[in-house]
Structure formats: C-alpha cells, structure tokens
N, CA, C and O atoms as a GROMACS GRO file, in nm:
protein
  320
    1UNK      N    1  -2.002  -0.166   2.447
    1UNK     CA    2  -1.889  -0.201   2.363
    1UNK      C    3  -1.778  -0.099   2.391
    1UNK      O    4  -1.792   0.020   2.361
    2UNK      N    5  -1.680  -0.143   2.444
    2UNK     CA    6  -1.581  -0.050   2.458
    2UNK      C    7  -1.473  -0.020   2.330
    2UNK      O    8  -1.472  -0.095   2.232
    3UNK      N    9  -1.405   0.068   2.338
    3UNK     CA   10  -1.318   0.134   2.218
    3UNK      C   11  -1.253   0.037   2.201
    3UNK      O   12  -1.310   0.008   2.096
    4UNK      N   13  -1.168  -0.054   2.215
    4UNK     CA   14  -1.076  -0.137   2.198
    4UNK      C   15  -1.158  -0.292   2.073
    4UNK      O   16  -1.103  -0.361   1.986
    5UNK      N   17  -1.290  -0.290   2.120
    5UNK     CA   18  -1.386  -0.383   2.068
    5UNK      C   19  -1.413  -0.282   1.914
    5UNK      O   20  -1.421  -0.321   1.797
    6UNK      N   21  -1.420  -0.167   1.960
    6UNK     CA   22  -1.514  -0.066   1.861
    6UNK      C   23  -1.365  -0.104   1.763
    6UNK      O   24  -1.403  -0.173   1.668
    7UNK      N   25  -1.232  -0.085   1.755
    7UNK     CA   26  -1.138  -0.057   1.674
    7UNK      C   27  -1.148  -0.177   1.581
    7UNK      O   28  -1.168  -0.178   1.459
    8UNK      N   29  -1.125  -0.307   1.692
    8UNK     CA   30  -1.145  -0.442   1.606
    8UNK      C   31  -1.251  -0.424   1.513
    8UNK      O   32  -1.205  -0.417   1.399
    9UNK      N   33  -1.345  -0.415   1.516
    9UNK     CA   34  -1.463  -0.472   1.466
    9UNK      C   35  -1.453  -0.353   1.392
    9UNK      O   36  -1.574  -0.374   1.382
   10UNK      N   37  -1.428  -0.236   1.321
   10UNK     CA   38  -1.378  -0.160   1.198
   10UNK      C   39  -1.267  -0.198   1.125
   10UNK      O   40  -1.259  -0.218   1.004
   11UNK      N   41  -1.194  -0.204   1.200
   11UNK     CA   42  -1.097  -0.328   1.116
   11UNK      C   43  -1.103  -0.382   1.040
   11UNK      O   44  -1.059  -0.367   0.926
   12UNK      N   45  -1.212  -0.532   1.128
   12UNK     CA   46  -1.239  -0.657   1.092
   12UNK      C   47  -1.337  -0.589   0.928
   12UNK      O   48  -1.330  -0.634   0.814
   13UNK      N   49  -1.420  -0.471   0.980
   13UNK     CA   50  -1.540  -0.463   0.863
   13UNK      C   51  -1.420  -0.396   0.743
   13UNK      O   52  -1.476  -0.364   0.639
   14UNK      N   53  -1.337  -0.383   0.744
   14UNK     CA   54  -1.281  -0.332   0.633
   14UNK      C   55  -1.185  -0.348   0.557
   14UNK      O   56  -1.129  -0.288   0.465
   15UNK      N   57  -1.170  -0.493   0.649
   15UNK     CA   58  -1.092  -0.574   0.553
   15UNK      C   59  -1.151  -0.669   0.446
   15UNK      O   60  -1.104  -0.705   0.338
   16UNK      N   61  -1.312  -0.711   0.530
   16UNK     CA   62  -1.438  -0.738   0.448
   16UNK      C   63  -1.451  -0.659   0.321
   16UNK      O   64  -1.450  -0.688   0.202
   17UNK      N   65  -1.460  -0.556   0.387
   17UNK     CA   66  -1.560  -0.466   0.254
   17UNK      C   67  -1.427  -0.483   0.152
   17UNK      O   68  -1.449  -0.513   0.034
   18UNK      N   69  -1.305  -0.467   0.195
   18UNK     CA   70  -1.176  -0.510   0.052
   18UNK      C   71  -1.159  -0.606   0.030
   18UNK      O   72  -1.055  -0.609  -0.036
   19UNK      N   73  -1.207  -0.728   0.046
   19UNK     CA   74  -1.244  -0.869  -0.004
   19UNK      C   75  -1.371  -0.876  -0.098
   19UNK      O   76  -1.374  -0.927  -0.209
   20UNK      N   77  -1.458  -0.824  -0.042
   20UNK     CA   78  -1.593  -0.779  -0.160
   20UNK      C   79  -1.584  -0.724  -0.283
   20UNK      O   80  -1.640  -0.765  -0.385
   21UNK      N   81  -1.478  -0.585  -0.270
   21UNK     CA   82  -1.443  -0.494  -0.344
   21UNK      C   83  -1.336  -0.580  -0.445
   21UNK      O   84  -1.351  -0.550  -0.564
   22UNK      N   85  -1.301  -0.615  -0.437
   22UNK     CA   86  -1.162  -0.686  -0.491
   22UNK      C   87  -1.231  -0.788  -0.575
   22UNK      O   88  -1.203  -0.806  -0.694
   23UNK      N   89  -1.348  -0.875  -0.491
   23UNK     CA   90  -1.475  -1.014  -0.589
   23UNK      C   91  -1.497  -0.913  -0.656
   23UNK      O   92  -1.432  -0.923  -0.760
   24UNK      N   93  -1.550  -0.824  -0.653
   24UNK     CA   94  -1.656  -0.805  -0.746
   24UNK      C   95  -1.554  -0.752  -0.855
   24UNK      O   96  -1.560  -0.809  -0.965
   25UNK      N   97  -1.467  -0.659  -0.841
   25UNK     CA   98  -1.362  -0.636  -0.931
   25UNK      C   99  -1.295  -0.762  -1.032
   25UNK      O  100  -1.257  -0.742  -1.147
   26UNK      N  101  -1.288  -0.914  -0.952
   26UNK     CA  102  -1.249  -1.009  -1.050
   26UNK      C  103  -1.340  -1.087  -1.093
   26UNK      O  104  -1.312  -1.195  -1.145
   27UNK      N  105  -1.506  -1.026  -1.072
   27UNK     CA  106  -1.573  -1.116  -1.117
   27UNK      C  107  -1.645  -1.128  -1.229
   27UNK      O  108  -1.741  -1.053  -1.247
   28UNK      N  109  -1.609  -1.220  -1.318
   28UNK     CA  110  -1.659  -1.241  -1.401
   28UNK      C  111  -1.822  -1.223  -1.498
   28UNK      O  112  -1.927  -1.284  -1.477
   29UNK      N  113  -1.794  -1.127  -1.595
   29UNK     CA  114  -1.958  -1.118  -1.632
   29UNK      C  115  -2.038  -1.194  -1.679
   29UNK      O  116  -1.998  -1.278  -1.759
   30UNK      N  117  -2.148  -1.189  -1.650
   30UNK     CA  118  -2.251  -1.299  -1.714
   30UNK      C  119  -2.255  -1.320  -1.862
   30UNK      O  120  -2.207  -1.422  -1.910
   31UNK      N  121  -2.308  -1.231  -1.934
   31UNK     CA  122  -2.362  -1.265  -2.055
   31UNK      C  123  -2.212  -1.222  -2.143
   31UNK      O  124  -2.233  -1.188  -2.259
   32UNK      N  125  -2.096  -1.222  -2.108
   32UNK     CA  126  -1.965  -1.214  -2.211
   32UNK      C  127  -1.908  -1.325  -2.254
   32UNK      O  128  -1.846  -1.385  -2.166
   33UNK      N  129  -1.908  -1.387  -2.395
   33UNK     CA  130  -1.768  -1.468  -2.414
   33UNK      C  131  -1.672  -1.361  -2.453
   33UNK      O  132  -1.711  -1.248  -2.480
   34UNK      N  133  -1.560  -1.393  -2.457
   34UNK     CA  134  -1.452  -1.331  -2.470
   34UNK      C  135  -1.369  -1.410  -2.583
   34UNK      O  136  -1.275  -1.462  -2.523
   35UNK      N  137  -1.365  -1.427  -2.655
   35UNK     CA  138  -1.257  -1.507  -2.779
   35UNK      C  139  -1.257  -1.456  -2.928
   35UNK      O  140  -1.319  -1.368  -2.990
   36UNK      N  141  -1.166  -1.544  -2.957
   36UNK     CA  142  -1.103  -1.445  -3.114
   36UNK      C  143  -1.253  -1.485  -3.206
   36UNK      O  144  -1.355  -1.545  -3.169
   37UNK      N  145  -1.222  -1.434  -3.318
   37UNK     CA  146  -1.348  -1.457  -3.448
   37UNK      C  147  -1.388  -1.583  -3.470
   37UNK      O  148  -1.497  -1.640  -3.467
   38UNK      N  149  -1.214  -1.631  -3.506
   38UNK     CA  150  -1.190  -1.750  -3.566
   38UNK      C  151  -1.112  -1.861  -3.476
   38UNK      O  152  -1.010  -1.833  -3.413
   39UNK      N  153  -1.164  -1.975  -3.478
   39UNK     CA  154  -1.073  -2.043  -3.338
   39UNK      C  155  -0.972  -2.085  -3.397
   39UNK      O  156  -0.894  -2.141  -3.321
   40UNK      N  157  -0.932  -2.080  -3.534
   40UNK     CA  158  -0.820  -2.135  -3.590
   40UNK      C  159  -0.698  -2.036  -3.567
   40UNK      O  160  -0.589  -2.088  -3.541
   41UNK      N  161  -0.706  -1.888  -3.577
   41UNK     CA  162  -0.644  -1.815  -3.558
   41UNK      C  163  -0.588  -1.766  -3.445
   41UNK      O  164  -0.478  -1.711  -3.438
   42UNK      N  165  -0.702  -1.799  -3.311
   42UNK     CA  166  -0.657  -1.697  -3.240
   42UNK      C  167  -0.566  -1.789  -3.169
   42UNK      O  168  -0.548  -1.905  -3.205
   43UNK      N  169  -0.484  -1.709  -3.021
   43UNK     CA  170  -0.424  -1.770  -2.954
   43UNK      C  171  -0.458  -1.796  -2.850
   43UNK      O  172  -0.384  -1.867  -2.782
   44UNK      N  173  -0.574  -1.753  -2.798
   44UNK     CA  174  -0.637  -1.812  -2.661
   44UNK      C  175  -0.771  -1.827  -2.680
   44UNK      O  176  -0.846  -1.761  -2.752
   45UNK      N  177  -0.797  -1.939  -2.593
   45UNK     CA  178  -0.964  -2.002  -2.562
   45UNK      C  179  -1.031  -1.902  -2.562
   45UNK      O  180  -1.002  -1.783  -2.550
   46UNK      N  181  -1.162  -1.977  -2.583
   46UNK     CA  182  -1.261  -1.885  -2.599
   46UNK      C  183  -1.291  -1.877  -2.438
   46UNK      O  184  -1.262  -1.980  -2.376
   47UNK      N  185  -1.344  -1.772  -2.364
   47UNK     CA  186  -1.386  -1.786  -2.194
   47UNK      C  187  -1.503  -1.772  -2.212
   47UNK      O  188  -1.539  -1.666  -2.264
   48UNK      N  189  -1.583  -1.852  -2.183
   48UNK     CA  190  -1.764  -1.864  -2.153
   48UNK      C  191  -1.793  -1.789  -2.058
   48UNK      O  192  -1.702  -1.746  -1.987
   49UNK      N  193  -1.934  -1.752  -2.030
   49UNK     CA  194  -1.987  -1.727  -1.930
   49UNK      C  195  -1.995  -1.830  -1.762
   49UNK      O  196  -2.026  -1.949  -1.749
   50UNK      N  197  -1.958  -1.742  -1.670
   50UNK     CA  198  -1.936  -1.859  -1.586
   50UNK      C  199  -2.095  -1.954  -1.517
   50UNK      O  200  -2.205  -1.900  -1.533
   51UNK      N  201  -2.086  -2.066  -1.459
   51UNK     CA  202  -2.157  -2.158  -1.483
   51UNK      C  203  -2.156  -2.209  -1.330
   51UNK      O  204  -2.047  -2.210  -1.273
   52UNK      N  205  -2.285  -2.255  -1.252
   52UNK     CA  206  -2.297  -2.268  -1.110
   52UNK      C  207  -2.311  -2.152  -1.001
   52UNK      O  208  -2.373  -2.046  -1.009
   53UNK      N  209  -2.214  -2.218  -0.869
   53UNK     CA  210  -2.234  -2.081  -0.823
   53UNK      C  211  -2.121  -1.972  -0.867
   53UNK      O  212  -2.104  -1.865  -0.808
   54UNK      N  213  -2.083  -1.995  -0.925
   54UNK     CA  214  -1.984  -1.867  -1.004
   54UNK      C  215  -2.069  -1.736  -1.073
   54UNK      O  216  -2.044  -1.616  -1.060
   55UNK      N  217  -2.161  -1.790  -1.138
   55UNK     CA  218  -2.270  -1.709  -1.178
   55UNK      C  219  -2.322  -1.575  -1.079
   55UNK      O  220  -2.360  -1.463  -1.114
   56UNK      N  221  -2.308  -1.639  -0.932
   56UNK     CA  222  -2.410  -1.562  -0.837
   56UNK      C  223  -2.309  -1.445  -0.748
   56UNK      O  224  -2.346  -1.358  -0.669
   57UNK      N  225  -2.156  -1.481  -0.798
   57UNK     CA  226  -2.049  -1.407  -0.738
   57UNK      C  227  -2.048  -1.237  -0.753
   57UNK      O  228  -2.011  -1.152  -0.671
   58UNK      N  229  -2.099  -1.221  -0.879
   58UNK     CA  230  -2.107  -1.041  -0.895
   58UNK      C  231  -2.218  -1.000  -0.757
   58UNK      O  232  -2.194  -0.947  -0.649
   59UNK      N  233  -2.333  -1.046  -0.812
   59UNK     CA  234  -2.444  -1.044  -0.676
   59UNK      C  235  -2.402  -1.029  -0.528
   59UNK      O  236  -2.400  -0.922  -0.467
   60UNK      N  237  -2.364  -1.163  -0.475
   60UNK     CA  238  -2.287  -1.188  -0.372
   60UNK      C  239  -2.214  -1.086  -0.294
   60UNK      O  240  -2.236  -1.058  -0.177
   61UNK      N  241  -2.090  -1.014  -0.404
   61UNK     CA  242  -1.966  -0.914  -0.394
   61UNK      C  243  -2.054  -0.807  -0.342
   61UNK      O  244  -2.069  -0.758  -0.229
   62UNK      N  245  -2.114  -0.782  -0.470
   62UNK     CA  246  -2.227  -0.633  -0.452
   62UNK      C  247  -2.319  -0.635  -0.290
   62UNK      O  248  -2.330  -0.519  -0.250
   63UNK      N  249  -2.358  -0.698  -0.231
   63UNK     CA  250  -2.468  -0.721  -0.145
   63UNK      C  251  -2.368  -0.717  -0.011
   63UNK      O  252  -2.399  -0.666   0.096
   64UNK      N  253  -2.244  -0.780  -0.040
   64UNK     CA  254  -2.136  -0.810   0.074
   64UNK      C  255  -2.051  -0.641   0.074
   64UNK      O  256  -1.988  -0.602   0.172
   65UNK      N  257  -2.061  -0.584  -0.013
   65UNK     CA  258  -2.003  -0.456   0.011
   65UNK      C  259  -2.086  -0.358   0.054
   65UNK      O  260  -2.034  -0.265   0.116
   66UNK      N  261  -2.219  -0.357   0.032
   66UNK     CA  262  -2.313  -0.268   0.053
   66UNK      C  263  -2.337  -0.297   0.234
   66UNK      O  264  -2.334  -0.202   0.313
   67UNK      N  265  -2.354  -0.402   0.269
   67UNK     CA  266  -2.394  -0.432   0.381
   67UNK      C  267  -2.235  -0.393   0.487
   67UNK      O  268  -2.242  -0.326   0.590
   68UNK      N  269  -2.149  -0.432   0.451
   68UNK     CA  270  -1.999  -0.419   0.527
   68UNK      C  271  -1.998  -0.307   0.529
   68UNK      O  272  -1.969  -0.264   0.641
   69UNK      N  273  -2.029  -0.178   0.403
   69UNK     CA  274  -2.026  -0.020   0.413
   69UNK      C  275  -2.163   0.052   0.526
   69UNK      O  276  -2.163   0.158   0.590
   70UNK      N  277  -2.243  -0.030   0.518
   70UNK     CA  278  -2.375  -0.004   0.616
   70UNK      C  279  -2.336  -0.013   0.719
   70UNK      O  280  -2.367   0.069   0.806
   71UNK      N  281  -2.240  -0.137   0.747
   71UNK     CA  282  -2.235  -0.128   0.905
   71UNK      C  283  -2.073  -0.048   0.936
   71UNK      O  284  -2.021  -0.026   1.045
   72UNK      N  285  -2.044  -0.030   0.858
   72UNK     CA  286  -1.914   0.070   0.901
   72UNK      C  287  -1.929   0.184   0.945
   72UNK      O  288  -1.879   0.238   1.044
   73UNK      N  289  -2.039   0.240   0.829
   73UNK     CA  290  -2.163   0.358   0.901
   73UNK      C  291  -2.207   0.401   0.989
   73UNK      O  292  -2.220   0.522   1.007
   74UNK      N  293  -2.248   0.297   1.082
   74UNK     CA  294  -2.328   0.258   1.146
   74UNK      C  295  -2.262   0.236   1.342
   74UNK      O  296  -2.316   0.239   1.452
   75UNK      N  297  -2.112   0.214   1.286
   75UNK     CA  298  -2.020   0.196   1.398
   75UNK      C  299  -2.050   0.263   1.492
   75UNK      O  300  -2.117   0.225   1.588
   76UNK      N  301  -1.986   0.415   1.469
   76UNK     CA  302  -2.017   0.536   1.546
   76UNK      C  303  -2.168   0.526   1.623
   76UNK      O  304  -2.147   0.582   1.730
   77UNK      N  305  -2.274   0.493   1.622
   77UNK     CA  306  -2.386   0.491   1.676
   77UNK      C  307  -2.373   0.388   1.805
   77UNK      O  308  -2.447   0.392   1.903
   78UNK      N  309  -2.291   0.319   1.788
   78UNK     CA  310  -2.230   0.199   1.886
   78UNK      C  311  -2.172   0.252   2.016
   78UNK      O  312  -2.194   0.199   2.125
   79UNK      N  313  -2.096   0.361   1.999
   79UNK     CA  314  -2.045   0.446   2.105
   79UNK      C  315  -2.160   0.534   2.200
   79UNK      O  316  -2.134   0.543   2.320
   80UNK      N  317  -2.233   0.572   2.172
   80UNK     CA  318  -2.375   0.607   2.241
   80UNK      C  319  -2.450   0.546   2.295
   80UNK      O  320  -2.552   0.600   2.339
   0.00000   0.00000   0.00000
C-alpha cells in the first residue's frame, strides 16, 4: 500500500468515525419519553421511545465508531 492509498483510506476512516460520532450523538434513547405532565398543558408531543430499526441505532453508532477508531490505529502497521 503506498502513501498516497495510506492518506485516502485515513481520510476515508475519519470521516466514518464523524458520521458514527455525530449517530450516536443524535440518537435517540431507548427507555425515555420525553413530554409535559399533562397533555392538556403542554406545548409539545409527547416523543416515545423509538420503534424498529431505530431502536438498534445507539448500538450500530457505538460498534461503527469503535471499529473505524481500531482501524485508524491500526493504519500505521500498514506501512511495514
């Protein structure tokens, strides 16, 4: 793998790992609703817990950042 390949492909992994970083930052928690006391009062919906594969997105984020930081790690060993 030459340097020019080696640059891309750190790049490429770290624009990943700030796409991961960023999910997991907007992703939604499992077991939270979020809404007022009273639904008469408040001014916004109640937000449920999310539902499908939305559910599996914290997971996902987490597993996609750990692995993108592993191999960023891991780069340098590429040059040898």
């Amino acid at each position: 793998m030459n340097t020019t390949q080696l640059i891309a492909l750190t790049i490429a992994l770290l624009i990943l790992n700030s796409v991961f970083v960023i999910g997991l930052d907007r992703a939604p928690a499992r077991g939270l609703t979020i809404g007022p006391d009273n639904e008469d009062e408040g001014l916004y919906p109640i937000i449920e817990p999310p539902t499908g594969w939305r559910s599996h997105w914290r997971s996902v984020c987490i597993a996609g950042a750990i692995l993108t930081t592993s191999a960023i790690a891991t780069l340098p060993l590429l040059l040898t």
